[in-house]
DSSP file (Angstrom, degrees, kcal/mol; ACC not computed):
  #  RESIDUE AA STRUCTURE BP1 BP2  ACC     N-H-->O    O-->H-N    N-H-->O    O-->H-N    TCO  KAPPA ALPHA  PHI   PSI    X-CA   Y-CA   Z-CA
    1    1 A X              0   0    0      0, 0.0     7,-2.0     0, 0.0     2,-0.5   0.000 360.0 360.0 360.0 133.7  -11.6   44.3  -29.7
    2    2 A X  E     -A    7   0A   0      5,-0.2     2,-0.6     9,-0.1     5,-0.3  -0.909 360.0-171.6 -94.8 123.4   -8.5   46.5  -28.4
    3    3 A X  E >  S+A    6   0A   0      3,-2.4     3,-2.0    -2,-0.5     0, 0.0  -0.978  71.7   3.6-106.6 129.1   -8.9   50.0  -28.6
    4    4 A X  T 3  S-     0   0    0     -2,-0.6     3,-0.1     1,-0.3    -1,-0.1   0.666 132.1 -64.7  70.2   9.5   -6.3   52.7  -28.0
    5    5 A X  T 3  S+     0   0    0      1,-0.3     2,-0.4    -3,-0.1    -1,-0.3   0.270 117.8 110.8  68.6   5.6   -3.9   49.3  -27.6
    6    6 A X  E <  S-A    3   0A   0     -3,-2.0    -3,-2.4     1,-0.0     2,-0.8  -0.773  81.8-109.0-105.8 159.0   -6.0   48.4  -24.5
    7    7 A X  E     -A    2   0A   0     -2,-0.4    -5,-0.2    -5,-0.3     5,-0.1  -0.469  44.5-109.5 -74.3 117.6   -8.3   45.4  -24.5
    8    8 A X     >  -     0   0    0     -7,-2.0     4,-0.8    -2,-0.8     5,-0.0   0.031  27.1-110.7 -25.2 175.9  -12.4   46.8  -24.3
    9    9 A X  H  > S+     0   0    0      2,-0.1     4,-1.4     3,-0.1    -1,-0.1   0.617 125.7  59.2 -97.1 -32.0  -14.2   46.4  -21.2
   10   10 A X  H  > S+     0   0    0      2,-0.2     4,-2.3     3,-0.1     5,-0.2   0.966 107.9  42.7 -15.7 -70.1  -16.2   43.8  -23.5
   11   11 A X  H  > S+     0   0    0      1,-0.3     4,-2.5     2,-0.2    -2,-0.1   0.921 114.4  56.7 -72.2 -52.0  -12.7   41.6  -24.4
   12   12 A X  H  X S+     0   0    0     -4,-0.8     4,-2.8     1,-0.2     5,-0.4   0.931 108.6  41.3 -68.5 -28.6  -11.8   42.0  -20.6
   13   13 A X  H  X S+     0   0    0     -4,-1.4     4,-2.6     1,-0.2    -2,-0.2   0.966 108.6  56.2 -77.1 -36.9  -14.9   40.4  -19.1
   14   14 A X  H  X S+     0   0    0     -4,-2.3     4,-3.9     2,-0.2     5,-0.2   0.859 108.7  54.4 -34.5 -56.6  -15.1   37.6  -21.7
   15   15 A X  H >X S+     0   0    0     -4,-2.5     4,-1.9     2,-0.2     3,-0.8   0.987 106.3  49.3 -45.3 -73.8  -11.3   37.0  -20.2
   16   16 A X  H >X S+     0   0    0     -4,-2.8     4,-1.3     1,-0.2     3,-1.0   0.877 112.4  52.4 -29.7 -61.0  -12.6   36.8  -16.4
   17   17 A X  H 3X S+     0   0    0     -4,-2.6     4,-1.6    -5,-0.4    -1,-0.2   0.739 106.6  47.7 -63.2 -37.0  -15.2   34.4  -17.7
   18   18 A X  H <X S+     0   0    0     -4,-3.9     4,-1.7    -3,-0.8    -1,-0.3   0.881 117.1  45.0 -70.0 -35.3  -13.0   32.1  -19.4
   19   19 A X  H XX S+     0   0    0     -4,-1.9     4,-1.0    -3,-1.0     3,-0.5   0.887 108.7  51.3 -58.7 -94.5  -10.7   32.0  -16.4
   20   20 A X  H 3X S+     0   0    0     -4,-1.3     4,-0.9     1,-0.3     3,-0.4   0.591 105.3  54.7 -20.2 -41.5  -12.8   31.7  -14.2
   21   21 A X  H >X S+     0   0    0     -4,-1.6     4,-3.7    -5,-0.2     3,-1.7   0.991 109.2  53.3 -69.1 -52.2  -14.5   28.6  -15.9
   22   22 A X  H << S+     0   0    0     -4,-1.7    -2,-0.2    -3,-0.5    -1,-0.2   0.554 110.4  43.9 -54.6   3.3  -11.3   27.0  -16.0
   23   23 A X  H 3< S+     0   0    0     -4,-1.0     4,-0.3    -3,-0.4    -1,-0.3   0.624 112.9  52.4-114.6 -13.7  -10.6   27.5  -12.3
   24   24 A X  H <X S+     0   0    0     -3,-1.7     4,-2.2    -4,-0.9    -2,-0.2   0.785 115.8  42.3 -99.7 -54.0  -14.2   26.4  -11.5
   25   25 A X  H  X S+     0   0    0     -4,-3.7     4,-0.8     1,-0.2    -3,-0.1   0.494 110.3  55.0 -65.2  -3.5  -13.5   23.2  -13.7
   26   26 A X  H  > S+     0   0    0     -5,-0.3     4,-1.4     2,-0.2    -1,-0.2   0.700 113.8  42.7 -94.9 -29.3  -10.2   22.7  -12.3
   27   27 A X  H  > S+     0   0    0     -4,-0.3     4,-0.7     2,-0.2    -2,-0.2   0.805 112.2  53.4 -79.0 -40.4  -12.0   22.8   -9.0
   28   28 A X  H  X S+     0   0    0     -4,-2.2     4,-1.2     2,-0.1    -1,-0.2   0.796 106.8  48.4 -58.1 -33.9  -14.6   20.7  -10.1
   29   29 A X  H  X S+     0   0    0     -4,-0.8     4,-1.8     2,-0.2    -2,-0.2   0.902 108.0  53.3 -76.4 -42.8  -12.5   17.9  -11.5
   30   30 A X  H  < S+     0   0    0     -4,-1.4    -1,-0.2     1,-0.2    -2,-0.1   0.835 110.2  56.7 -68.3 -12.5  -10.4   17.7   -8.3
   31   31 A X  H  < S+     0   0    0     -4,-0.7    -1,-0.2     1,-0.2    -2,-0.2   0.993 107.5  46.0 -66.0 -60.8  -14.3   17.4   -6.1
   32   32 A X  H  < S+     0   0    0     -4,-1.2    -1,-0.2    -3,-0.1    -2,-0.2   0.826  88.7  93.2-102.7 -43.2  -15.3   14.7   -7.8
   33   33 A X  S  < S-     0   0    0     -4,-1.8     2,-0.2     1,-0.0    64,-0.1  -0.206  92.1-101.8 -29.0 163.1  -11.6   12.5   -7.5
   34   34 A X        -     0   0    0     62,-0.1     2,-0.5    61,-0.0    -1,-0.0  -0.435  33.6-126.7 -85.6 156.6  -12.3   10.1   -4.0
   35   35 A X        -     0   0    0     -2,-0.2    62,-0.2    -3,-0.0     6,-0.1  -0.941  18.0-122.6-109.6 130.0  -10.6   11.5   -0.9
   36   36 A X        -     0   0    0     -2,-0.5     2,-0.3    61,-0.1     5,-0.1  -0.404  36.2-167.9 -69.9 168.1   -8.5    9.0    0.6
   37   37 A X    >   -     0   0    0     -2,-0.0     3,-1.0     4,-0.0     4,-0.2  -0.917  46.9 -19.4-140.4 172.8   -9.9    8.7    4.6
   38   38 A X  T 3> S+     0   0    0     -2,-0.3     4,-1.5     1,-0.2     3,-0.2  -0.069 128.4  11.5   4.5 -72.1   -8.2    6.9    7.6
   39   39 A X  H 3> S+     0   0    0      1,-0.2     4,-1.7    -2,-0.2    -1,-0.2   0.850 131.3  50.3 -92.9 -12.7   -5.7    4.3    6.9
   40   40 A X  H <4 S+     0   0    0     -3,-1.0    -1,-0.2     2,-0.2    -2,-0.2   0.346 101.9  57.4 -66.0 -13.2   -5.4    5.1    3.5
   41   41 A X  H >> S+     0   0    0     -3,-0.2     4,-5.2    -4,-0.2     3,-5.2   0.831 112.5  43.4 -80.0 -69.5   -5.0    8.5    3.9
   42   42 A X  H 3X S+     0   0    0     -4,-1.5     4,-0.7     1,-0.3    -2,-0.2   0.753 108.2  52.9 -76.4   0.6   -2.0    7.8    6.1
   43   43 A X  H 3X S+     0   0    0     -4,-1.7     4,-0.5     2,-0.2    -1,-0.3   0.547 112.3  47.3 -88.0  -3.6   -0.4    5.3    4.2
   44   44 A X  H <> S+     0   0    0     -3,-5.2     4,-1.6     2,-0.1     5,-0.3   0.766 116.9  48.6 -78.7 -42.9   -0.5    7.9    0.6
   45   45 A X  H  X S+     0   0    0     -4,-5.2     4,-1.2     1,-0.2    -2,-0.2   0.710 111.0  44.4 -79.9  -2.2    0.8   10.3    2.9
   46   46 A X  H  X S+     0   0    0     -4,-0.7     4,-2.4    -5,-0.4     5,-0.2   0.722 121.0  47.9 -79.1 -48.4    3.9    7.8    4.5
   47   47 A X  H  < S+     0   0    0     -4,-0.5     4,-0.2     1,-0.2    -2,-0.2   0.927 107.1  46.6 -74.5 -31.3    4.4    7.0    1.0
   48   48 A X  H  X S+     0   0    0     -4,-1.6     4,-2.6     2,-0.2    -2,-0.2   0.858 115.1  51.5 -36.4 -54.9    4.4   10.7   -0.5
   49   49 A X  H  X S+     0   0    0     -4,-1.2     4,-4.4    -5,-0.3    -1,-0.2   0.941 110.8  51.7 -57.0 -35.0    7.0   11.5    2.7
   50   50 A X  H  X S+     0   0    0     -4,-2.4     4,-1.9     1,-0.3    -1,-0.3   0.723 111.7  47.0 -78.3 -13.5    9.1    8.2    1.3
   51   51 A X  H  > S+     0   0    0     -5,-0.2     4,-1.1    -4,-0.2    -1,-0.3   0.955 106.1  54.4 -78.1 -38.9    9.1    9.7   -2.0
   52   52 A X  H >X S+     0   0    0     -4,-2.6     4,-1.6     2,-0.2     3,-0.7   0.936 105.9  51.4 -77.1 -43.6   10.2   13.0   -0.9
   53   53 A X  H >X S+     0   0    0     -4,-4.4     3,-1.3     1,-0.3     4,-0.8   0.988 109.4  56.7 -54.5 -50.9   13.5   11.5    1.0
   54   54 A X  H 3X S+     0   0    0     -4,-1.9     4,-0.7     1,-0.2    -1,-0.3   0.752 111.2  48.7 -67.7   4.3   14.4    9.6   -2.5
   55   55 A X  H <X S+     0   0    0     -4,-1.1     4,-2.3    -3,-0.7    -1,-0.2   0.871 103.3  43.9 -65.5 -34.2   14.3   12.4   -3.7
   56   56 A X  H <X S+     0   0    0     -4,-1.6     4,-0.6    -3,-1.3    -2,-0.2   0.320 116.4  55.9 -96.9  11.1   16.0   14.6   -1.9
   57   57 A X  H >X S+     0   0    0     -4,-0.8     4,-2.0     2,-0.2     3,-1.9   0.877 112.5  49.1 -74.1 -62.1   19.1   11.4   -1.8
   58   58 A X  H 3X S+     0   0    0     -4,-0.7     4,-3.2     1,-0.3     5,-0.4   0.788 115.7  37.9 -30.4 -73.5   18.8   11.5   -5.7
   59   59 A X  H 3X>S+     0   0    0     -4,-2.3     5,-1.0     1,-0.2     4,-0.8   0.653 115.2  54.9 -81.7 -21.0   19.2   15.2   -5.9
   60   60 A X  H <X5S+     0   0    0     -3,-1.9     4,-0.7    -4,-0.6    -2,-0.2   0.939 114.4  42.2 -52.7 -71.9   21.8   15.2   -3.0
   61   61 A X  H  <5S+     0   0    0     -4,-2.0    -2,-0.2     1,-0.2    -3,-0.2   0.968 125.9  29.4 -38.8 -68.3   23.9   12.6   -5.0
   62   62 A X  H  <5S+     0   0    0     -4,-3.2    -3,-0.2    -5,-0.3     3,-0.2   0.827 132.0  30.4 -79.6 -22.2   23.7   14.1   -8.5
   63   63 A X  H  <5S+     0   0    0     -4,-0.8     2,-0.2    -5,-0.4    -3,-0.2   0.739 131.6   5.6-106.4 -30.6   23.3   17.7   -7.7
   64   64 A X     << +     0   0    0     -5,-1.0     3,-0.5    -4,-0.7    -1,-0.3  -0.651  53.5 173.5-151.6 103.1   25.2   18.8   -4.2
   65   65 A X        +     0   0    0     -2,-0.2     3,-0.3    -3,-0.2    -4,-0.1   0.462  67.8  94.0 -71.2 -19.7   27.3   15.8   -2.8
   66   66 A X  S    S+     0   0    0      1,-0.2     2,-0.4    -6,-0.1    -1,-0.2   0.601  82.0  48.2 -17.3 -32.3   28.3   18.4   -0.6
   67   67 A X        +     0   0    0     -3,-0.5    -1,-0.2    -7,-0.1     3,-0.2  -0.884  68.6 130.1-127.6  73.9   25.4   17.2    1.8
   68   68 A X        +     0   0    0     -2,-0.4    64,-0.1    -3,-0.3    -1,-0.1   0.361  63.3  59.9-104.2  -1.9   26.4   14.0    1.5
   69   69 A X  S    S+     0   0    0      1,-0.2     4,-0.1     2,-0.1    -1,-0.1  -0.221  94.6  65.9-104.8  34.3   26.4   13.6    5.3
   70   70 A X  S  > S+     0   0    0     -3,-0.2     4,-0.7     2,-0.1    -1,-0.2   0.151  80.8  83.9-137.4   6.1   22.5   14.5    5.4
   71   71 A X  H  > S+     0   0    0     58,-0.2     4,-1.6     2,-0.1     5,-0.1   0.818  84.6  59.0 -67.3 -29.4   21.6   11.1    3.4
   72   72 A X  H >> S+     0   0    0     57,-0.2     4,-1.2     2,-0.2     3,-0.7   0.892  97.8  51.9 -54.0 -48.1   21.6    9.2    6.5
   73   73 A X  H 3> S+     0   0    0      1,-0.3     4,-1.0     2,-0.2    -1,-0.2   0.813 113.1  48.6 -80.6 -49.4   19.0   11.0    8.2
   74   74 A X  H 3X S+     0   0    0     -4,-0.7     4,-1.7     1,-0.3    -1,-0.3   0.752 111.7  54.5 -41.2 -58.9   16.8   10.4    4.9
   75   75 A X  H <X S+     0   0    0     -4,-1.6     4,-3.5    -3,-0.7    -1,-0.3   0.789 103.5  47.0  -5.2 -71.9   17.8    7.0    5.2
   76   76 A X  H  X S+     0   0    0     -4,-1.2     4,-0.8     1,-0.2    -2,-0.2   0.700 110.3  57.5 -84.3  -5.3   16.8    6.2    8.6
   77   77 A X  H  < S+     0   0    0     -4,-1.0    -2,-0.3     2,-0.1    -1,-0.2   0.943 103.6  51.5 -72.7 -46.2   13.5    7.8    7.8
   78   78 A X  H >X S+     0   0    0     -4,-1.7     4,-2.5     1,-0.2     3,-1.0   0.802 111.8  50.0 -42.4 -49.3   13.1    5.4    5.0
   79   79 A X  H 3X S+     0   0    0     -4,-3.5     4,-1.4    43,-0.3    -1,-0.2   0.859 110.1  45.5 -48.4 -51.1   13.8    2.3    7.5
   80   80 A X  H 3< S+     0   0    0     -4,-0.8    -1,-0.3    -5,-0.2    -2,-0.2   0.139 109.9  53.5 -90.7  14.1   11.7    3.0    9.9
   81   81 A X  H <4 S+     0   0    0     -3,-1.0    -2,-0.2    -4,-0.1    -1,-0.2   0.363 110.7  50.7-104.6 -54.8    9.0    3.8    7.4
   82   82 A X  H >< S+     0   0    0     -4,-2.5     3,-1.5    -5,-0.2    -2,-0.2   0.825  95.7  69.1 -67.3 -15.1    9.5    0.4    5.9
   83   83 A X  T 3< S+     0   0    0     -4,-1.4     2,-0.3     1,-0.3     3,-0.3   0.977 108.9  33.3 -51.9 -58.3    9.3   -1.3    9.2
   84   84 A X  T 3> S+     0   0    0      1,-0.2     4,-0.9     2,-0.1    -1,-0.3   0.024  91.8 103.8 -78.9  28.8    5.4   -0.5    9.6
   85   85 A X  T <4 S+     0   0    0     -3,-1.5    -1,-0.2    -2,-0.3    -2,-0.1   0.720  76.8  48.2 -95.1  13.4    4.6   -0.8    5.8
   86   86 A X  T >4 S+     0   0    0     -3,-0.3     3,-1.8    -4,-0.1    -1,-0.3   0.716 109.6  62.1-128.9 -47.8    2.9   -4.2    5.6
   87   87 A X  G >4 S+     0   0    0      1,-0.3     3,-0.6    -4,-0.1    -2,-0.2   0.760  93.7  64.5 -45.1 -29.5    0.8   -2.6    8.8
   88   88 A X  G 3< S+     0   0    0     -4,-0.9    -1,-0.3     1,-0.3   -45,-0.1   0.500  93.5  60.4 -78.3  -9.9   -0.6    0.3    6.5
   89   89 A X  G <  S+     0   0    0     -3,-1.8    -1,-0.3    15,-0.0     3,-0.1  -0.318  73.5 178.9-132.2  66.7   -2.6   -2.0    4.2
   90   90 A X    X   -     0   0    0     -3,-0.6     3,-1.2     1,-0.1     2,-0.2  -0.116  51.5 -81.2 -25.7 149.2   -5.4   -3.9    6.6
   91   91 A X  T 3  S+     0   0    0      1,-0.3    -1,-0.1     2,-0.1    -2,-0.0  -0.578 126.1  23.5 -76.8 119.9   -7.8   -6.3    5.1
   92   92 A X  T 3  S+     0   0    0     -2,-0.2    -1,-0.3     2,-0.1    -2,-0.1   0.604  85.9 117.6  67.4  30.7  -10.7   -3.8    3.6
   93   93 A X    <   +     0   0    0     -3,-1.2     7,-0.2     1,-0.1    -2,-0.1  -0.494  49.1  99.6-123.5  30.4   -8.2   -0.7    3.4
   94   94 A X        +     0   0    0      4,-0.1    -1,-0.1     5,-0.1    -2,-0.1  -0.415  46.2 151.7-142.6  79.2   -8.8   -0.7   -0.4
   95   95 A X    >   -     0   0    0     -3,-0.0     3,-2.5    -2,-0.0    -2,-0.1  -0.137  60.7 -77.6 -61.0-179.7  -11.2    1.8   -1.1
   96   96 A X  T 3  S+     0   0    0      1,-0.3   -62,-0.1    -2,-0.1   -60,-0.1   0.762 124.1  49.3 -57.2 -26.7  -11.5    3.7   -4.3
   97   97 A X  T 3  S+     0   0    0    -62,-0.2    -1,-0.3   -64,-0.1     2,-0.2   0.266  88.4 112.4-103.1  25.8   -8.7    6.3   -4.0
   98   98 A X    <   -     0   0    0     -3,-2.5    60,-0.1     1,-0.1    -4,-0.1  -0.507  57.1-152.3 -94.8 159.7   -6.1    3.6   -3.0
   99   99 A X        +     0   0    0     -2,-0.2    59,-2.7    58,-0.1    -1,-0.1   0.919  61.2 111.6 -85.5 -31.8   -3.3    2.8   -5.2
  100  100 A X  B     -B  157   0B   0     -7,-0.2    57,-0.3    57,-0.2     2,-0.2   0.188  62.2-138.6 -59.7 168.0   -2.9   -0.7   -3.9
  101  101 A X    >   -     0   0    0     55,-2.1     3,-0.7     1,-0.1     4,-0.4  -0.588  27.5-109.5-104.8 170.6   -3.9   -3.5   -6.3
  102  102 A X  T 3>>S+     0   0    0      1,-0.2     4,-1.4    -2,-0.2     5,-0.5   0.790 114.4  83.4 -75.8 -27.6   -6.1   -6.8   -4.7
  103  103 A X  H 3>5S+     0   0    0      1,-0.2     4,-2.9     3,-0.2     8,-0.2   0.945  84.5  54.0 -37.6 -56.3   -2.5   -8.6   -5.4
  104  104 A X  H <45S+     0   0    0     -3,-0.7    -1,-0.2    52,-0.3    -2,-0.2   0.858 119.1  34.1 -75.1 -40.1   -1.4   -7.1   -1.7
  105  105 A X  H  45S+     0   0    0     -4,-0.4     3,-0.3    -3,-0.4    -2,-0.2   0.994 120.9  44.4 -51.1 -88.8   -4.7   -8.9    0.0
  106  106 A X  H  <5S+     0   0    0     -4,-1.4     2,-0.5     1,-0.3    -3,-0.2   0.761 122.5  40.8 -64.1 -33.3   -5.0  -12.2   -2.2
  107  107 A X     X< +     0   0    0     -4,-2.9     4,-2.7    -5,-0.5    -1,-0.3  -0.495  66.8 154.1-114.3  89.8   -1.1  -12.8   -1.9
  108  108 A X  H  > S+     0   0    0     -2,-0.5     4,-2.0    -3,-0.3     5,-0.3   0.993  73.4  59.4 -59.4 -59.5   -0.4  -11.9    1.6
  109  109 A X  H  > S+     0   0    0     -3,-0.2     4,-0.9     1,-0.2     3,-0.5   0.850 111.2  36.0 -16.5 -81.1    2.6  -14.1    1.5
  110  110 A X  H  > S+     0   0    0      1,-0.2     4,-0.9     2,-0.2    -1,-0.2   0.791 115.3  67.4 -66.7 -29.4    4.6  -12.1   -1.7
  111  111 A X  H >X S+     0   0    0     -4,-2.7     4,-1.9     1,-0.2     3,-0.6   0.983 104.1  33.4 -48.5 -57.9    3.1   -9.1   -0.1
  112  112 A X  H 3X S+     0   0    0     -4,-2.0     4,-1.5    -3,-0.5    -1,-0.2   0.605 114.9  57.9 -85.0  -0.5    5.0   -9.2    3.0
  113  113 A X  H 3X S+     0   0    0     -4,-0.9     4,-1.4    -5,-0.3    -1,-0.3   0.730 108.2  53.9 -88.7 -15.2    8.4  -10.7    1.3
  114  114 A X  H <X S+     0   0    0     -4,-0.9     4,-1.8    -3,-0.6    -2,-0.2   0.562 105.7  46.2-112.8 -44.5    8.1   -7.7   -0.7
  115  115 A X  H  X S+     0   0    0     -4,-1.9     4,-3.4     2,-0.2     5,-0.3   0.881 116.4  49.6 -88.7 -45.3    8.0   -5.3    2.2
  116  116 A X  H  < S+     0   0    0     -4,-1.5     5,-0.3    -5,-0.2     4,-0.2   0.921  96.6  59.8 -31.1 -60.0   10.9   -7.2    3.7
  117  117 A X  H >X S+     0   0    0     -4,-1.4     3,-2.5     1,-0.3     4,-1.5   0.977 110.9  55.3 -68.7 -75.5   13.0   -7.2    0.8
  118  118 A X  H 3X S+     0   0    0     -4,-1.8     4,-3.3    30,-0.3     5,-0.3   0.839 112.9  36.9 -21.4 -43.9   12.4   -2.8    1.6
  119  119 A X  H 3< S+     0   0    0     -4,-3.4    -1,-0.3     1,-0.3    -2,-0.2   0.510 107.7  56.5-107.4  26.1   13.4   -2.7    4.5
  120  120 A X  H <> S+     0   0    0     -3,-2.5     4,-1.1    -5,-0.3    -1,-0.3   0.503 119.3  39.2-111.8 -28.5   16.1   -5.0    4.4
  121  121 A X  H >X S+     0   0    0     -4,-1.5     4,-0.9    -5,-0.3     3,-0.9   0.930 111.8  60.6 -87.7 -63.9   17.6   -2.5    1.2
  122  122 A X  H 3X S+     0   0    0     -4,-3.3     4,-1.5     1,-0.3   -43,-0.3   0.840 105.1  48.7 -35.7 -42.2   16.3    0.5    3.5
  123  123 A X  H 3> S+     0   0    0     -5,-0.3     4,-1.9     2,-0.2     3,-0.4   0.866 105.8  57.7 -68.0 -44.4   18.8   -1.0    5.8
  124  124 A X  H <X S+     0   0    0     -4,-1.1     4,-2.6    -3,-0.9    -1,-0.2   0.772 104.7  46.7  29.2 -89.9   21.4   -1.2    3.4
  125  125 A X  H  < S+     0   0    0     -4,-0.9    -2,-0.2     1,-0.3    -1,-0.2   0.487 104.3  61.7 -90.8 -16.1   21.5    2.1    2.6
  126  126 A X  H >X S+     0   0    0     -4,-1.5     3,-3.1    -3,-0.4     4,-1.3   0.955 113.6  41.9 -19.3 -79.2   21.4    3.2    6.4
  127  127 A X  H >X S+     0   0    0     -4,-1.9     3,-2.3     1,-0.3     4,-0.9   0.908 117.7  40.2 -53.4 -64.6   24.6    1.4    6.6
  128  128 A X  H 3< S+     0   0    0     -4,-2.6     5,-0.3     1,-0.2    -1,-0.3   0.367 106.7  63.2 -60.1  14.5   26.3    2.3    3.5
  129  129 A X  H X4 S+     0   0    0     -3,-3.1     3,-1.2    -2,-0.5    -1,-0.2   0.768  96.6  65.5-103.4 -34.4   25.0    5.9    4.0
  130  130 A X  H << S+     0   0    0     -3,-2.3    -2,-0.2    -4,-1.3    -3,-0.1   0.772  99.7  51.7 -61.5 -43.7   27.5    5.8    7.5
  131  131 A X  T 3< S-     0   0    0     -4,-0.9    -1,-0.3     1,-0.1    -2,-0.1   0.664  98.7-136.4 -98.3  24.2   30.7    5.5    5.4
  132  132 A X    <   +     0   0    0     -3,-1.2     2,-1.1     1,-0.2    -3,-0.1   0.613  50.3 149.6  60.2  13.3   30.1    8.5    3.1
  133  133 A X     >  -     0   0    0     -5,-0.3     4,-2.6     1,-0.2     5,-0.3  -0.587  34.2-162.4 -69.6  99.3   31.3    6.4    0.1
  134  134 A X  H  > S+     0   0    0     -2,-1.1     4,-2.1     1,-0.3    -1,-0.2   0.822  92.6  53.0 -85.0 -14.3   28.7    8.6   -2.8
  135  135 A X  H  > S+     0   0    0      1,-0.2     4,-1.6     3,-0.2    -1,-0.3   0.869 117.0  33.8 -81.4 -35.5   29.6    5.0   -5.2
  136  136 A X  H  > S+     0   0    0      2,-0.2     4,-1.3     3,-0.1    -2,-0.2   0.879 120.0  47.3 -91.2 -26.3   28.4    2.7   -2.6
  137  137 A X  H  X S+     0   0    0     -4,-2.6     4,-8.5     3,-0.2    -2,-0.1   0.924 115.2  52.2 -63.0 -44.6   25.5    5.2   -1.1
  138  138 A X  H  X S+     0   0    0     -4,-2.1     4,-2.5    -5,-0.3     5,-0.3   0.979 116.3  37.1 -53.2 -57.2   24.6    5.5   -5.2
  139  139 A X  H >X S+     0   0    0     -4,-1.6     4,-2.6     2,-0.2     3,-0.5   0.910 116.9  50.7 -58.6 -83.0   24.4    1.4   -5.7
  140  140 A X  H 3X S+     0   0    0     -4,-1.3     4,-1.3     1,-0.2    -1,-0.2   0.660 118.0  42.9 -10.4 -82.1   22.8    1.1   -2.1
  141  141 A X  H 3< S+     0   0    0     -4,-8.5     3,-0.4     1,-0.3     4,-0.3   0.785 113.1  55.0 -10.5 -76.8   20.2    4.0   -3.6
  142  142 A X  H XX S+     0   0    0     -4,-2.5     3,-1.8    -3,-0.5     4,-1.7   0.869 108.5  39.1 -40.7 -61.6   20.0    2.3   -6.6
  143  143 A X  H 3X>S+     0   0    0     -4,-2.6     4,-2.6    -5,-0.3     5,-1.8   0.850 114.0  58.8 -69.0 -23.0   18.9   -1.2   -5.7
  144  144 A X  I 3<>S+     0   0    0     -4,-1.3     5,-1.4    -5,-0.4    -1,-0.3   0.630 106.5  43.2 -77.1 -16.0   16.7    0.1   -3.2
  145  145 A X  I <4>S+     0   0    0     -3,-1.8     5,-0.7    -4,-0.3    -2,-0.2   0.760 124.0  36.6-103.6 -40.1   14.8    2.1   -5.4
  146  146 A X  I  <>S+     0   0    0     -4,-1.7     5,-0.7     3,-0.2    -2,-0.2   0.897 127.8  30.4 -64.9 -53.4   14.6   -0.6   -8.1
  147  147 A X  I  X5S+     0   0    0     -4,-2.6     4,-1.1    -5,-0.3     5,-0.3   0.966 128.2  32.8 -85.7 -59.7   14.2   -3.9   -5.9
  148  148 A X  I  ><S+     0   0    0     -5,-1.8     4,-1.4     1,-0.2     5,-0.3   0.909 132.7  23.9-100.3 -75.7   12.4   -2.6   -2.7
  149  149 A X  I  ><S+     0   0    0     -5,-1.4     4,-1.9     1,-0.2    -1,-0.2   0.755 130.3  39.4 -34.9 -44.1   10.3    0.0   -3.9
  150  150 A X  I  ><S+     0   0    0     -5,-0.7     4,-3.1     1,-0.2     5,-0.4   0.932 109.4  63.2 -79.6 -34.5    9.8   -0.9   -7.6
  151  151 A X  H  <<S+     0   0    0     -4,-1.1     4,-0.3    -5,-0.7    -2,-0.2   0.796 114.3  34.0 -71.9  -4.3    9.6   -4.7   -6.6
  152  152 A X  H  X S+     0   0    0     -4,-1.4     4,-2.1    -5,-0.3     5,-0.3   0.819 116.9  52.3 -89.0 -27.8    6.4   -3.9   -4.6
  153  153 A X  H  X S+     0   0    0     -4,-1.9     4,-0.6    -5,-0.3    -2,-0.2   0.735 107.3  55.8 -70.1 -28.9    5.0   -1.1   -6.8
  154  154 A X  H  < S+     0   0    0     -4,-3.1    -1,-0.2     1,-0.1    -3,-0.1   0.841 124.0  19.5 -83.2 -21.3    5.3   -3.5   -9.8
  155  155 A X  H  4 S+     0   0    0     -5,-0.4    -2,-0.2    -4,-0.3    -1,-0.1   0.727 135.7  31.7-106.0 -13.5    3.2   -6.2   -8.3
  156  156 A X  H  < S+     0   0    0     -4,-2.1   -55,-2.1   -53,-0.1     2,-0.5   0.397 105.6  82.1-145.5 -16.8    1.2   -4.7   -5.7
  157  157 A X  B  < S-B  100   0B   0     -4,-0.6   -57,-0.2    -5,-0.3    -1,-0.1  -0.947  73.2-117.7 -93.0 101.1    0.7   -1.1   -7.1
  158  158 A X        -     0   0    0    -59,-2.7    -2,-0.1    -2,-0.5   -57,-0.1  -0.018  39.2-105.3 -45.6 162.1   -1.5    0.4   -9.5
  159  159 A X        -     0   0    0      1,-0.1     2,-0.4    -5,-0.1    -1,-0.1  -0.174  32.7-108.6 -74.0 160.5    0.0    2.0  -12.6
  160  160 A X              0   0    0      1,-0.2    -1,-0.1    -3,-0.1    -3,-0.0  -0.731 360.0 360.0 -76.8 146.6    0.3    5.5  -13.0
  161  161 A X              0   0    0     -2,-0.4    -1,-0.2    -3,-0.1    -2,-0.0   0.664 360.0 360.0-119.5 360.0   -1.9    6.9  -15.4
């Protein structure tokens, strides 16, 4: 009830409560998610960092090509991220809060042609990143994001949900 155009001291406390349960349930759902622990930890967080560089090529390309000489760096993080990436998933490193599917274990083989084919595009886009070209960095970008990321994330990745 508003009185005087302000909310009651009633109406306000009812407010706290309802916040407050929805920050206490917001808090609650995130408990109860798994926490990743040891190599799984650092292989979400390797991948999170490899998201964040395509991103910031993506938004470099379409949004400020201006910094078109700060893709490399991004780049050569990406390579040298793919190098180790077939190391990150050990034999029993798929506990509950891992993304990987049983696909990267039971085909070791397609696994690791699959992390090749990254870093062999990661490499790619190293090079083409060196002549400043923003059509050949974009294609380089492009395939790299489709072929060596999506072609392991489509076989070897759980889905988003």
């Amino acid at each position: 009830m508003i009185l005087g155009g302000r909310p009651n001291m009633r109406v306000r406390q009812l407010m706290f409560a309802v916040a407050a349960m929805g920050v206490a349930g917001g808090v609650i759902a995130v408990a109860d998610e798994p926490k990743a622990t040891g190599v799984v930890a650092v292989r979400q967080a390797t991948m999170k960092a490899n998201g964040a560089h395509m991103a910031a090529i993506k938004s470099i390309l379409t949004e400020y090509p201006q910094a078109l000489d700060q893709i490399q760096g991004h780049a050569q993080a990406l390579l040298a991220d793919s190098a180790d990436a077939a190391s990150l998933f050990p034999a029993g490193s798929d506990q509950p809060a891992s993304w990987a599917l049983p696909a990267v274990w039971s085909d070791q083989a397609g696994f690791k042609a699959a992390a090749a084919k990254n870093q062999e595009l990661a490499g790619k886009l190293v090079e083409v990143s060196k002549g400043g070209d923003a059509k050949a960095i974009l294609a380089a970008f492009g395939t790299l994001g489709k072929e060596g990321c999506g072609g392991c994330h489509q076989t070897f990745r759980k889905k988003d949900s």
